[in-house]
C-alpha positions, 0 to 999 in steps of 0.5 A: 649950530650948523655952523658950529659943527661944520667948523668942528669937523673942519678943524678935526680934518686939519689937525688929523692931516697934520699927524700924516707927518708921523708916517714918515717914520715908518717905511714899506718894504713889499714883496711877493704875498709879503708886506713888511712894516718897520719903524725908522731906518736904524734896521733897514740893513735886516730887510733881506736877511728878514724877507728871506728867511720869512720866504724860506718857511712860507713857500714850506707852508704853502708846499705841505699845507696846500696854503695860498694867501694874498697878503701877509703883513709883518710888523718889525719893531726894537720896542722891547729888550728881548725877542718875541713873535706874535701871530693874529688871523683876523681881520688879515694875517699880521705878524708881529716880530721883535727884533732883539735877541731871545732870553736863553733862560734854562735853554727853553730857546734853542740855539739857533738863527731866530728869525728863521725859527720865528718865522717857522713858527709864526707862519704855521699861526697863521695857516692854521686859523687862516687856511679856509674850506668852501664853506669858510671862503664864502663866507669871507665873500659875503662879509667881504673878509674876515671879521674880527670878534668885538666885544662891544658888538657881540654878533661880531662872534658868530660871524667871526666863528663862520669866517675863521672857525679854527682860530677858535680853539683852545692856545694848546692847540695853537701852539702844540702844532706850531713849536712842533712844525717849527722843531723839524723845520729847524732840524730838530731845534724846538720845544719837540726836542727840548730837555726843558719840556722833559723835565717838566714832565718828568719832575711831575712824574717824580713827584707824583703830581698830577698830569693836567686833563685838557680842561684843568690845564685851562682852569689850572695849569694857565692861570696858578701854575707858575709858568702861567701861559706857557704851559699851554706850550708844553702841553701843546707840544707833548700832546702832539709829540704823542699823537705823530708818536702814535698815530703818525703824521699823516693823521696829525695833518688831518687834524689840523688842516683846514679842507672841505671834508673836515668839521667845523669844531677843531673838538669834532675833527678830532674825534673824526681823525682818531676815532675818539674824543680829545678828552679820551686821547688825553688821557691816553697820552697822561698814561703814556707820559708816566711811563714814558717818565718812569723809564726815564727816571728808571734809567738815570737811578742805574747810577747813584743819584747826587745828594740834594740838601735843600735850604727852603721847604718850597718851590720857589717858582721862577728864580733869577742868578743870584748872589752869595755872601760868604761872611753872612751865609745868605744869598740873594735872588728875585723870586716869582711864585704863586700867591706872593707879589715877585720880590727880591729876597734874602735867604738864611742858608743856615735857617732857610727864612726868607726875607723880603728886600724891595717889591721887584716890578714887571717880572720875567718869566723864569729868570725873574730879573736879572740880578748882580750881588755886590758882597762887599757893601751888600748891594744887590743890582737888578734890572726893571721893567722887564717887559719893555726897556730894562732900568738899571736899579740898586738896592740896599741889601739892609734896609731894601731901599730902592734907587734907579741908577739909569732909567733906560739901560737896556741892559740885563746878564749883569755881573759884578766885578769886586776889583773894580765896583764896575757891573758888566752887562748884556745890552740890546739895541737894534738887533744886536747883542752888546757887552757892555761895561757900566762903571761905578757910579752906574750912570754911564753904559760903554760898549766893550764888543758886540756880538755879529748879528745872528749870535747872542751873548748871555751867561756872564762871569768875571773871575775873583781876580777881575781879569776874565769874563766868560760868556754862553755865545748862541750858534745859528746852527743849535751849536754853543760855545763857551768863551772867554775874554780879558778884561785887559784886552776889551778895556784897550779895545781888542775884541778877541776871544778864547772858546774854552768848549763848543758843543754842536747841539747841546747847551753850555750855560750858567757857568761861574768860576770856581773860588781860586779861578782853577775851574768854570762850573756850569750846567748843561743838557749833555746828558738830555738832563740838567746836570751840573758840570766842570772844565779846568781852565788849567786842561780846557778838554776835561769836561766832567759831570759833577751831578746826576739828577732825576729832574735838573740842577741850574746856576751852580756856584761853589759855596764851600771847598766840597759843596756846591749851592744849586737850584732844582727843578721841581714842579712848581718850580726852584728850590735852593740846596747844596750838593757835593763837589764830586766827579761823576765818571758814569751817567746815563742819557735819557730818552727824547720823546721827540726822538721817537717821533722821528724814528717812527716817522722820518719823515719829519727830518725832511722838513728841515729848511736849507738856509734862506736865499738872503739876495733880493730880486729887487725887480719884484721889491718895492719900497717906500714911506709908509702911509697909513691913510693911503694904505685904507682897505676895507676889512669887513663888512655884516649885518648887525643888530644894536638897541635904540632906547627901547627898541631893537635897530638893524644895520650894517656895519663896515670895518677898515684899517691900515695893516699895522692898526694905526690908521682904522675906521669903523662905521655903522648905519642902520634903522628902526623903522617898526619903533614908536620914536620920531620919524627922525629918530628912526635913522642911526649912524655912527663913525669913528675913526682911530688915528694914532692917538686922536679919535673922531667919533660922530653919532646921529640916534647913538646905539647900543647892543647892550641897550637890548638888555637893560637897565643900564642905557648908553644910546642917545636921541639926537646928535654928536661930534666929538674929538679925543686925544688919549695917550698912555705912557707904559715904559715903565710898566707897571707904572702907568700914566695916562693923559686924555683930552676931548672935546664934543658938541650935541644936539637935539638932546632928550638926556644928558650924555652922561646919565640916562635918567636926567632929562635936559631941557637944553637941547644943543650943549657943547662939553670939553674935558682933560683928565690925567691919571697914574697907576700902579697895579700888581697881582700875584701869579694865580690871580684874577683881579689886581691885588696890590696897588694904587690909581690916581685919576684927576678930570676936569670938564666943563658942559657948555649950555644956552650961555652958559658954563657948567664946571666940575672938577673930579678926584679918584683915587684907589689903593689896595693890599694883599691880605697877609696869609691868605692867598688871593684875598685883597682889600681895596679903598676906593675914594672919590671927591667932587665938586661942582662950580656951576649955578647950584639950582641947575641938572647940569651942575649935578653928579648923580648917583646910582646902581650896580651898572651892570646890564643882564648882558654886558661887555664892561667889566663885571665889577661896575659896582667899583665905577665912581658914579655906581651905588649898589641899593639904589636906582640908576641916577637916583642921587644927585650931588652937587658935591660929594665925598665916597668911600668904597671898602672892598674885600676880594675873596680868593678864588675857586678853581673848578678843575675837570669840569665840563667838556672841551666846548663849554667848562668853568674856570672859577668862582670868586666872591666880593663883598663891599661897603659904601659911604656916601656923603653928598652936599656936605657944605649945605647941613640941610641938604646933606645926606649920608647914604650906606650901603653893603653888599656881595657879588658872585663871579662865575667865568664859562669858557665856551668853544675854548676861546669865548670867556664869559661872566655870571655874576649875581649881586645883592646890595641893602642902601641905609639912609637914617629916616628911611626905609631900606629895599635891597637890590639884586643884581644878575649880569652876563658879560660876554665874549671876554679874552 
């Protein structure tokens, strides 16, 4: 056996080492405290533009916040087709940067150089949770770093909270203060000063909606509104506009800097700066913002305001461009609201019914998709996957048949041109923002200009006679200009353009042509509102105000000779309508809270960054592949505590890594010396090591911390080495697959590896096994479980013991619907099937049955009654099968949401219920080893947030087996599961 295991952790070695290959791939780029990371050399012509513009807003951070840092690491990829930035503090400070342009949807982006305004943001992540007081720094030392919070061991999070105390704070917090430093850092371009962020909060105003407390914007405002987790955004952001507002900037540091002088609690710094609970200060502001609103409104009602006629009785939420049919008077557009899978959908203008075409897969926020309508053979155009690289899909305005015309387009701001059937599109590749050409039959994606690095285009129009195509074309200043081409001329290669309308810092988007070609009709901030406005494309310097509204009016198209069809704001989003064409000679602009802010405090207007110096020293730069082995650093080290069967280990455990991840170990060593075990059982230590998509793991007297807390067992007596490959394909989000491969020797065994209650009295085994799984999963703004779909998961694995092969082969399958009229309320079949082709008499031919599988404390998900091996009723174990057939029914009540209750540190977010029925059947082949076994049961879900950052689970269950000839005893069940995300 000593021979056998040697030979397994050679092999592993080998194969790791050859994987090394991958880094070649990835290249290096070091400078100063900078550390960046890309992937292929297709964007190495960004390194200096990039290293710049991050310098630029450093040494601003580090000169105002008084920060110094060794290290920060950033990641640039072009995985995606839109932009994004992401911040994390812990272990080590690393960012995540997309390269691509930004979405312009409604103009919450402003219009400038996206690097700088990313970095400016990103940073400010980074300095608040990173920034340490004495007290943190010694820490750090004593844990050697700082420690990241892990679910599977929980006293991670106390040492994590002790080490970096500030990450630990609600998102509004986060990113109130960073959209506000990155608004000034830029000159005023940012949420701060965004026409978006006060119409929100004006259309709540307007509508007499509530404003939500700093608690119900967790329980409610996150998670059922439909702009989700963005409103963390807008509410961050306003509070903080009115705390500078009011309470200066001086003040606003004091809150939010780290120093030896401030608490601990980012709720008691507060309340140390301003005197009062952030509950109370809250509310101070939710009274300042309706009046602040209501003279807003006040001013714009001065003149007459447009009439609205809507064409739906609801907000619909998020809603793409959509298409007209002037022969059926219906249009069409991707919707995206609360408790309604996101759909592209038909609208009746005369009725206002809505008619669901085709499910519309990975949604954007706000925009929905990108949608072009062809009127004349009633075909509507999409983009899918979203999220990642957008497919271009076709669908039958009739009968809604879906069919993906090119798998990876990455291609969105479709347009169709009805002279020649051909879609025009807005590509993204390697940074740049393509107009692009997509000939009938839309296989092919030609390249027509490409914008020059830094601007972007989006908005695109064609006019009725196909000979112009419009476009909105980004500054890197917040200006914005209108433009546009011929078609002729980009089909012969000439790339010029013609700005119709610049303006220097407000917005020019959303503009279509008129019927006869005569006008372009678009929306615009001009005014600080979103009102809809014309140019003559006979007299390009008439630019005239066809709207005056008191929240905003979107995506004008002329529907009739007097009327137009729009989109208006309202709180929970959209809603379609129809307004007079009619010009507007008087309008009143609105008032910035943004703009109050740098009166009261000009000082703000000195933060604003000159441009980046993009000339490298290249005596201080240093560049190279890419080595994730050699680049192993130790991240932390603590003392932890774990369980060993019955009784408690202590321990330590050390963490490392590479900075981009793809390279980790994790290793735990500890005792249990006071235990009534062996003498040899009273040493644990286990290892894992993650490298890209292999894992090595090896364990000597396995633990758990969750072992602590019963019933539910996973350490294990005796040894394991193991090995595993497990890769998930996601391109096509929210299609999933996923392949996964493993193979594994034990020794010296008490119980089998898999079930803790079946003694083996085979000592040494060897297991190996390979599964494939798919999914499809959605759920609805506003939900907490997956609510529609299917999972499908075939695994194969055989054991290996005293001579002999134990085989089984395994189907699950799931498949769940909403409940229709019931919002949040889905029924779910979960079916397994398995069969054992071992030596029938034989424990490891058997699959056993059995238990909630929650433990008191746990970190799995709280619904373990759905696991294949769980049945509710009866004990951990108790069933055995040598083949089987389940069937679980289960209905997903919807959910509870506890709005204001609580305070900041400890509040509920909601209650749900589940009620479920199994059957089982084992042996069926035998008549006389057969058993049906029933059973039914309920649980209750109660999620607590505590110290804003820290969800945990109550759930409480109960579960009544019943099996013909014998007696039926209920069981409960009561769990909490800790330190959920």
């Amino acid at each position: 056996m000593r021979l056998s295991v040697t030979k397994f952790i050679l092999l592993t070695i080998i194969v790791l080492s050859s994987l090394s290959g991958y880094s070649q791939k990835i290249n290096h780029y070091q400078k100063n405290n900078l550390e960046l990371i890309y992937f292929g050399n297709r964007y190495s012509y960004l390194m200096p533009h990039v290293v710049g513009t991050y310098e630029n807003a450093f040494n601003f951070h580090k000169k105002y916040w008084n920060y110094h840092t060794s290290t920060i690491n950033v990641v640039l990829s072009d995985f995606s087709d839109i932009g994004y930035g992401g911040a994390i503090a812990i272990p080590r400070n690393n960012l995540s940067i997309g390269i691509e342009p930004y979405s312009f949807a409604f103009s919450i982006i402003p219009s400038s150089e996206r690097f700088q305004w990313l970095f400016n943001h990103e940073l400010t992540h980074i300095v608040m949770a990173d920034k340490p007081n004495k007290a943190d720094e010694t820490w750090r030392k004593i844990f050697f770093g700082k420690i990241n919070r892990d679910e599977q061991y929980p006293v991670s999070a106390l040492w994590s909270y002790l080490t970096t105390p500030r990450w630990y704070a609600p998102r509004w917090y986060h990113e109130g203060i960073a959209c506000f430093m990155e608004t000034w850092m830029s000159g005023g371009l940012g949420r701060a000063m965004g026409g978006y962020d006060e119409m929100y909060f004006r259309s709540i105003v307007a509508g007499k909606k509530p404003i939500y407390s700093n608690i119900g914007l967790e329980t409610e405002g996150t998670t059922i509104d439909f702009q989700v987790g963005s409103n963390s955004y807008l509410y961050g952001t306003r509070f903080v506009d009115y705390l500078a507002y009011v309470y200066g900037t001086d003040k606003l540091k004091s809150f939010f800097v780290r120093t030896d002088s401030s608490k601990t609690f980012y709720g008691n710094q507060f309340k140390k700066v301003y005197q009062k609970p952030i509950s109370k200060v809250w509310k101070e502001w939710i009274k300042f913002e309706s009046g602040f609103q209501q003279q807003n409104i006040s001013q714009i009602a001065q003149y007459p305001l447009t009439p609205f006629q809507p064409i739906t009785k609801k907000e619909l939420g998020n809603v793409s461009r959509y298409g007209y049919n002037p022969a059926t008077k219906k249009m069409y557009a991707a919707l995206n609201f609360p408790g309604e899978i996101s759909q592209i959908s038909e609208i009746d203008l005369r009725t206002g019914k809505i008619r669901k075409l085709a499910d519309l897969d990975s949604p954007s926020l706000y925009y929905s998709t990108h949608l072009a309508y062809d009127p004349d053979k009633n075909r509507v155009f999409i983009s899918e996957q979203n999220s990642t690289y957008r497919s271009l899909v076709q669908i039958d305005g009739k009968s809604g048949k879906k069919k993906t015309l090119i798998r990876y387009s990455r291609t969105g701001e479709l347009v169709y041109n009805r002279t020649d059937h051909s879609l025009w599109g807005i590509k993204h590749d390697n940074g740049y923002s393509i107009l692009v050409k997509i000939p009938e039959p839309y296989n092919t994606v030609i390249p027509m200009y490409s914008a020059e690095f830094g601007k972007s285009l989006f908005d695109l129009a064609i006019s009725n006679d196909g000979k112009k195509l419009t476009a909105s074309l980004t500054g890197v200043r917040g200006e914005m200009s209108l433009i546009m081409f011929s078609v002729e001329d980009l089909e012969v290669g000439k790339k010029k353009f013609e700005t119709i309308r610049k303006l220097e810092d407000n917005t020019l988007t959303q503009f279509q042509f008129s019927p006869n070609d005569k006008y372009l009709i678009g929306s615009s901030y001009y005014t600080g509102v979103s009102n809809i406005w014309r140019i003559s494309l006979e007299d390009t310097s008439r630019f005239e105000l066809l709207s005056n509204t008191e929240t905003g009016f979107f995506m004008p198209l002329q529907y009739t000779t007097d009327s137009l069809l729009v989109l208006k704001f309202q709180r929970d989003g959209m809603i379609p309508g129809t307004i007079p064409i009619k010009v507007i000679n008087d309008a009143n602009s609105i008032e910035y809270l943004g703009n109050w802010v740098s009166q009261k405090n000009p000082e703000v207007k000195d933060w604003s960054l000159g441009a980046p110096n993009n000339q490298s020293d290249s005596s201080s730069v240093h560049e190279g592949a890419y080595l994730p082995w050699k680049e192993l650093k130790l991240n932390n080290a603590y003392p932890d505590i774990s369980g060993f069967k019955n009784t408690i280990a202590v321990g330590y455990r050390l963490n490392f890594s590479d900075p981009s991840g793809i390279n980790s170990i994790d290793l735990f060593l500890g005792t249990s010396p006071w235990s009534a075990y062996k003498n040899n059982q009273k040493i644990h230590a286990q290892l894992e090591w993650k490298y890209w998509s292999w894992t090595l793991s090896a364990s000597y007297n396995k633990t758990n911390f969750y072992d602590l807390f019963g019933p539910t067992k996973r350490s294990r007596a005796g040894y394991s080495v193991g090995l595993n490959y497990n890769r998930v394909f996601s391109t096509k989000k929210p299609l999933k697959y996923e392949l996964d491969f493993s193979a594994a020797t034990y020794g010296n065994l008490e119980f089998l590896p898999q079930y803790q209650n079946i003694a083996t009295p085979i000592r040494n085994i060897q297991e190996a096994s390979a599964s494939f799984s798919v999914e499809k999963l959605r759920k609805t703004l506003g939900a907490i479980d997956d609510e529609k779909g299917y999972q499908w998961k075939l695994n194969m694995y055989g054991i290996l013991a005293g001579g002999s092969l134990f085989p089984t082969i395994e189907s699950h399958q799931s498949i769940g619907l909403l409940i229709p009229k019931v919002r949040n309320t889905s029924f779910w079949i979960r079916n397994s099937i398995g069969q054992s082709l071992g030596d029938r008499s034989s424990a490891l031919s058997k699959s056993y049955f059995g238990g909630f599988r929650n433990n008191y404390v746990d970190w799995q998900p709280s619904e373990q009654y759905r696991l294949p091996m769980a049945f509710p009723g009866t004990e951990i174990d108790e069933i055995s099968a040598w083949n089987y057939v389940k069937t679980l029914g289960e209905l997903n009540l919807k959910p509870i949401r506890l709005r204001n209750v609580g305070t900041s540190f400890l509040y509920p977010t909601y209650l749900k219920s589940s009620l479920f029925g199994t059957h089982l059947l084992t042996d069926f082949d035998k008549k006389d080893q057969r058993r049906n076994i029933f059973n039914a049961g309920i649980q209750v879900d109660l999620q607590l947030v505590l110290f804003s950052y820290m969800k945990t689970t109550w759930s409480a269950g109960y579960a009544m087996p019943f099996e013909k000839g014998k007696e039926s005893k209920g069981q409960f069940m009561f769990s909490v599961k800790l330190l959920g995300f």
